[in-house]
N, C-alpha and C positions, 0 to 999 in steps of 0.2 A: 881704643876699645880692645884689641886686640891683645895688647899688651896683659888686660886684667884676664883676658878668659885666657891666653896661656900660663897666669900665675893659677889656674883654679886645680884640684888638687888629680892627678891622673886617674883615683878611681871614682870620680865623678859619674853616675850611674843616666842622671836625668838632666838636662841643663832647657832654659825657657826665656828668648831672649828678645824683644820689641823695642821697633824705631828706629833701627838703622840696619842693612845690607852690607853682606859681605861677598866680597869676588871670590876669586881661585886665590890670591899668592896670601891674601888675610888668613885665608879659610888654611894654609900649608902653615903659614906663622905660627898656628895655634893648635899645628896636630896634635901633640901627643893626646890633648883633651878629647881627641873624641874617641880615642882608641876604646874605650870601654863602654862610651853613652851606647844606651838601649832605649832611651827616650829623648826626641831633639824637638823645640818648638824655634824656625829660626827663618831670617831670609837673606833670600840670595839673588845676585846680579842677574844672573843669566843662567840656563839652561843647564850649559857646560861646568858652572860653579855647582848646580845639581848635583851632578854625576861626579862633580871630585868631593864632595862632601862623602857621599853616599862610599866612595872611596877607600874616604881616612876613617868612618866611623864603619865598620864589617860586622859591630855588634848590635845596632840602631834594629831594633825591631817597630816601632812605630814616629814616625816623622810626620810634622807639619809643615807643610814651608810655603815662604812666599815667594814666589817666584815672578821678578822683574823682568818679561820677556822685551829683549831688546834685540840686538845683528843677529841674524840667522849663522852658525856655525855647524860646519860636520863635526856632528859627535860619534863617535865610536864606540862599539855595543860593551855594556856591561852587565853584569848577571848580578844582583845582592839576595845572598842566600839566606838571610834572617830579618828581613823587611818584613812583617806582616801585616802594618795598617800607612796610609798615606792618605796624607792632606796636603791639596795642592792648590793653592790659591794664585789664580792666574792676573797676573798686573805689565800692562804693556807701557814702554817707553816710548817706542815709535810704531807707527802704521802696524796694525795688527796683523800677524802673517801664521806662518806653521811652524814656530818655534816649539808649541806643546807637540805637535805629531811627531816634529824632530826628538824630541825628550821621548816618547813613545816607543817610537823608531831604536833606541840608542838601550832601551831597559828590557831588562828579564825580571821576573821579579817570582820565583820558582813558591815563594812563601805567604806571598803575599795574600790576608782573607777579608781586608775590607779597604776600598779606594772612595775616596772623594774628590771632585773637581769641580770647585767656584769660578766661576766668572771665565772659564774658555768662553770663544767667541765664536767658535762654530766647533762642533763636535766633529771628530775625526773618526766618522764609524771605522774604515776599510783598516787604518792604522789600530785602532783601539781591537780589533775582533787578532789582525796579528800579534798583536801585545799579548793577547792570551792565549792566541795557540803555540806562541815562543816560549811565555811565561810558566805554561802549564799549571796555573795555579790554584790553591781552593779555594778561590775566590765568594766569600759569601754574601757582601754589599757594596754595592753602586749605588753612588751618589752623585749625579751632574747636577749643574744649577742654572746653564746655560746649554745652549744648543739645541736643534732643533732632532731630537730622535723618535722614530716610530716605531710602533708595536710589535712591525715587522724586525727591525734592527734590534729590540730587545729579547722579541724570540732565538735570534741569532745567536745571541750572548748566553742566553741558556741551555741553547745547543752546544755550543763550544765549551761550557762549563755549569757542568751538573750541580756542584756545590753551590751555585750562584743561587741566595735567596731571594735576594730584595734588590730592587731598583729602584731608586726616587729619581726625577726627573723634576 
């Protein structure tokens, strides 16, 4: 599979890809393709295969992915300065843990104006309220689908960030 998405043409703008995951060394097999995408629908192993995507593609302005949380790994902070919409669909392989907080932990996301997140398995208020005092972002919609947050935790998030419109829960 790898093989076809590095034959796809370098100024490839949008690419949308379902049914199978890719790690880190597939996802470097296939850089030059993402050097240009501004729109990715794609999934990915783990956490860390996140953050190297997020990497090779610097032009990705809105991403979907699915993320197969599996081994807890340190990830190391990265900042993507033209990200402005995410979808992250949370899918776990072994015993459910803080592998999204770790992913939290690990991002800035300076541009970012609208997040969604399916199927976390416990909301990580204290990490998510950091994410945006790091991020500084104008963030205008939240979308969780899971976890358990209160009124009080989303007054927080509007404290931290003005632009923030909407909250679905």
């Amino acid at each position: 599979m790898t093989r076809s998405i590095s034959q796809l043409p370098f100024t490839l703008c949008s690419f949308c890809t379902s049914g199978w995951s890719l790690d880190s060394n597939e996802l470097s097999s296939c850089n030059p393709v993402w050097a240009h995408l501004t729109t990715l629908r794609i999934e990915v192993w783990e956490a860390k295969d996140a953050l190297h995507l997020l990497q090779l593609a610097p032009d990705l302005s809105s991403l979907t992915i699915d993320i197969v949380f599996g081994d807890v790994r340190a990830l190391g902070p990265f900042t993507h300065t033209n990200l402005q919409t995410l979808v992250i669909n949370c899918e776990y392989s072994f015993e459910p843990g803080p592998q999204f907080c770790d992913l939290l932990d690990a991002l800035s996301l300076p541009t970012l104006r609208g997040l969604a997140v399916y199927d976390v398995l416990e909301w990580p208020h204290e990490e998510f309220k950091a994410f945006l005092a790091r991020s500084e972002c104008p963030l205008e919609s939240l979308i969780v689908t899971s976890g358990k947050e209160t009124n009080e935790q989303r007054a927080e998030y509007f404290a931290l960030v003005p632009s923030l419109q909407f909250v679905l829960r």
